[in-house]
C-alpha positions in Angstrom: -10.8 2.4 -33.4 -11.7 0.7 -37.0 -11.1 3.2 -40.0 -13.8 5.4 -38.9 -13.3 9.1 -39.5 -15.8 10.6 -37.2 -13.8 8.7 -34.7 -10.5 9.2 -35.5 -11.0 12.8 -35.9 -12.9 13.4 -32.6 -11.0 15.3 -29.9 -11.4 12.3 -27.6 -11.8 9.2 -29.8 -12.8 6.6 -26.8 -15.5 8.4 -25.7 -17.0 8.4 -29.4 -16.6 5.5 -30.4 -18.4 4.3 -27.2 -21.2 6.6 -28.6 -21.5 5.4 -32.1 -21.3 1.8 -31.0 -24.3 2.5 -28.2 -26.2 4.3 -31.1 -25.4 1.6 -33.5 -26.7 -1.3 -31.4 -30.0 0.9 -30.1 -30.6 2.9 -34.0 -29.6 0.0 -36.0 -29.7 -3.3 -34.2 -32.8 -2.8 -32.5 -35.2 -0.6 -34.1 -34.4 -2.2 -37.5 -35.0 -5.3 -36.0 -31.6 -6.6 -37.3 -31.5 -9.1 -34.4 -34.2 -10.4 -32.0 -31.6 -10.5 -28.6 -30.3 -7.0 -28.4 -28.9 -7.4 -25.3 -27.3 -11.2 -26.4 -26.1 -9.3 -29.4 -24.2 -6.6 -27.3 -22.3 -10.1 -25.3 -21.6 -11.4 -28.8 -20.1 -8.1 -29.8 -18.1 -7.8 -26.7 -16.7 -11.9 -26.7 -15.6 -11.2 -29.9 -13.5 -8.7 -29.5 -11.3 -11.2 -27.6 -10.8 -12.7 -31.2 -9.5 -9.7 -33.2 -6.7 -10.8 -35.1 -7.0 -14.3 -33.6 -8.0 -17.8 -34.8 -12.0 -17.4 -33.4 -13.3 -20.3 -31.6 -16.9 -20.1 -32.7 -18.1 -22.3 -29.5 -16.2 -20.6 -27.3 -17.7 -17.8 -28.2 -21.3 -18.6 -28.0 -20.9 -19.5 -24.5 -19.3 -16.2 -23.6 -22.7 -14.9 -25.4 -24.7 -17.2 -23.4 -26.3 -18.1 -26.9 -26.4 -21.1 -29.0 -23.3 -21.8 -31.0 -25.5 -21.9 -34.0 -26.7 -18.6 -33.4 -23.8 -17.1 -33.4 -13.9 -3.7 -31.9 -10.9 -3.0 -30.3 -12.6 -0.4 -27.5 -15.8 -2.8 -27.4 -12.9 -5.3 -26.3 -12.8 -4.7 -22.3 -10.0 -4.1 -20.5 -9.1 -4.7 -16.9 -6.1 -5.2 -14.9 -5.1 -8.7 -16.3 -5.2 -7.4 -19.7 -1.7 -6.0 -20.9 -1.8 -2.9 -23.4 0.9 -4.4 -25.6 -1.2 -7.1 -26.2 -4.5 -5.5 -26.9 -2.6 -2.8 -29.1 -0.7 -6.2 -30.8 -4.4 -7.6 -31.6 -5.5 -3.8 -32.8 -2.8 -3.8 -35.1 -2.9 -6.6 -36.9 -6.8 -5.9 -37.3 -5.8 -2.7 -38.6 -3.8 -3.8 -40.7 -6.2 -6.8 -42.1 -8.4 -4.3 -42.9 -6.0 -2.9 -45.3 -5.0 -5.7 -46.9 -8.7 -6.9 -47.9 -9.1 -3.4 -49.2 -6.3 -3.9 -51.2 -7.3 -7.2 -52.6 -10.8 -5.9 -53.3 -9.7 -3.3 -55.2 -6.3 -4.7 -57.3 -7.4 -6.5 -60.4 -4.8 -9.1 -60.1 -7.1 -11.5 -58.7 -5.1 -11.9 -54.5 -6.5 -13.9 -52.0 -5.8 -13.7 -48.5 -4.8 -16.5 -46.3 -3.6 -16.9 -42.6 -0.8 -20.0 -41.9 -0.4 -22.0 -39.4 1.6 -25.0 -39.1 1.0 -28.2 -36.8 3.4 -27.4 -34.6 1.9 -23.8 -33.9 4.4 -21.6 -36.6 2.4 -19.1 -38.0 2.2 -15.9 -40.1 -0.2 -13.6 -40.0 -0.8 -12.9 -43.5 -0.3 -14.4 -46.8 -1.0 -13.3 -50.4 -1.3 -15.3 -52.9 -1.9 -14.4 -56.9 -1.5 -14.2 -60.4 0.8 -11.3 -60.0 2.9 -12.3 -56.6 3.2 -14.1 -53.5 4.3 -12.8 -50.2 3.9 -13.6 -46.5 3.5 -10.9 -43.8 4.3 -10.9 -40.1 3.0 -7.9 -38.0 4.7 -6.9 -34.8 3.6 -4.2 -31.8 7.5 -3.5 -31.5 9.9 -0.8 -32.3 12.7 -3.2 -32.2 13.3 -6.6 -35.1 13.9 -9.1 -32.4 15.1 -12.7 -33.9 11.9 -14.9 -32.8 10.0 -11.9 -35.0 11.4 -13.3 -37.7 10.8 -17.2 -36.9 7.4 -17.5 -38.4 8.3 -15.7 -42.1 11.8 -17.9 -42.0 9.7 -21.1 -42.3 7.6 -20.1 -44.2 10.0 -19.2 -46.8 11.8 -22.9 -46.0 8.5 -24.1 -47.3 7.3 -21.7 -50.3 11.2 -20.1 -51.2 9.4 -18.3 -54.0 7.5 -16.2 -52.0 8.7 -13.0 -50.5 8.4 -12.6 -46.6 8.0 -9.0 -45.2 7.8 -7.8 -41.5 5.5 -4.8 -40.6 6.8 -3.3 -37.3 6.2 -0.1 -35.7 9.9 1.0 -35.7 11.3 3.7 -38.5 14.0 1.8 -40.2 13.3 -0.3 -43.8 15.9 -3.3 -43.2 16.5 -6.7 -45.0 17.8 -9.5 -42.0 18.5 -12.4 -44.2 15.7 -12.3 -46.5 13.5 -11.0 -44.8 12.5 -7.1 -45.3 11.5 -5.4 -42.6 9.1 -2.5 -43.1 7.9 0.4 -40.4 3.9 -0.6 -40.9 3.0 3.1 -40.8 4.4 3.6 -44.0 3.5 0.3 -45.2 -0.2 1.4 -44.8 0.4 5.1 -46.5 1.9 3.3 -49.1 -0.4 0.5 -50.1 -2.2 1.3 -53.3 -4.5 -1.1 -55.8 -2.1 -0.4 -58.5 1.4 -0.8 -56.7 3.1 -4.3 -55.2 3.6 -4.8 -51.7 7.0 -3.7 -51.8 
């Protein structure tokens, strides 16, 4: 649903969200003449919703666009029976909490960067944030439950950077620490994150 609050508000949030994306694409995108392909725009908007929170394949997707490669929201994602909730929600998530995070950077003073890692061997954490004033690594999980291969991805990382500090966001209600990782609920991660406060 974003962070819009005309959306989150609504009594039935789906239904306008679907409205202000139809109105954006027919108000904005077309009479403002932001694109020339409206209707190769509206594919583009759609394929790329397969890519929230993902590594985007920029080829892959033009061709879902049926537009050049050079040319080229969690409900404009589509959602049939193959597609499982968990993962879609997982995808949402992280996107939600990305969101927050570049907020965060834009407005701290301490000069953060954000950074995604990935190792050859497909390890991987979702976020990392590196600065002048600290450097932590943050894994987001769609789970009530700290499972151990949660925990995989932040472990290595900290093999490889030991200064940094590796956090889980999760959407359970317990603050832990499992070896040195600290495991945070992500809903009051988000309440909590503030320009002028660390991570933790």
């Amino acid at each position: 649903m974003g962070l819009l609050p005309l959306v989150l508000a609504a009594p039935n949030p789906a239904e306008v969200l679907s409205a202000y994306a139809s109105l954006y694409l027919e108000q904005e995108v077309q009479v403002e003449g932001w694109v020339r392909q409206v209707g190769s725009f509206a594919r583009f908007l759609e394929a790329v919703s397969f890519s929230h929170a993902s590594v985007m394949n920029i080829s892959n997707v033009a061709r879902e666009s049926q537009v050049e490669r050079r040319t080229v929201y969690r409900s404009l994602r589509p959602a049939g029976p193959l597609d499982r909730p968990e993962e879609i929600e997982g995808a949402a998530l992280e996107g939600l909490v990305a969101q927050h995070l570049r907020a965060w950077v834009a407005y701290s003073d301490a000069g953060f960067d954000l950074f995604y890692w990935r190792t050859r061997s497909g390890v991987e954490v979702d976020f990392v944030l590196y600065g002048a004033e600290g450097f932590w690594a943050l894994e987001v999980k769609n789970s009530g439950r700290v499972r151990p291969e949660h925990l995989r991805g932040l472990e290595s990382f900290k093999a490889d950077y030991p200064e940094s500090q590796v956090m889980l966001l999760y959407r359970g209600t317990e603050r832990l620490k499992i070896g040195n990782v600290y495991c945070l609920p992500v809903d009051a991660f988000l309440r909590e994150l503030r320009p002028s406060r660390e991570l933790t």
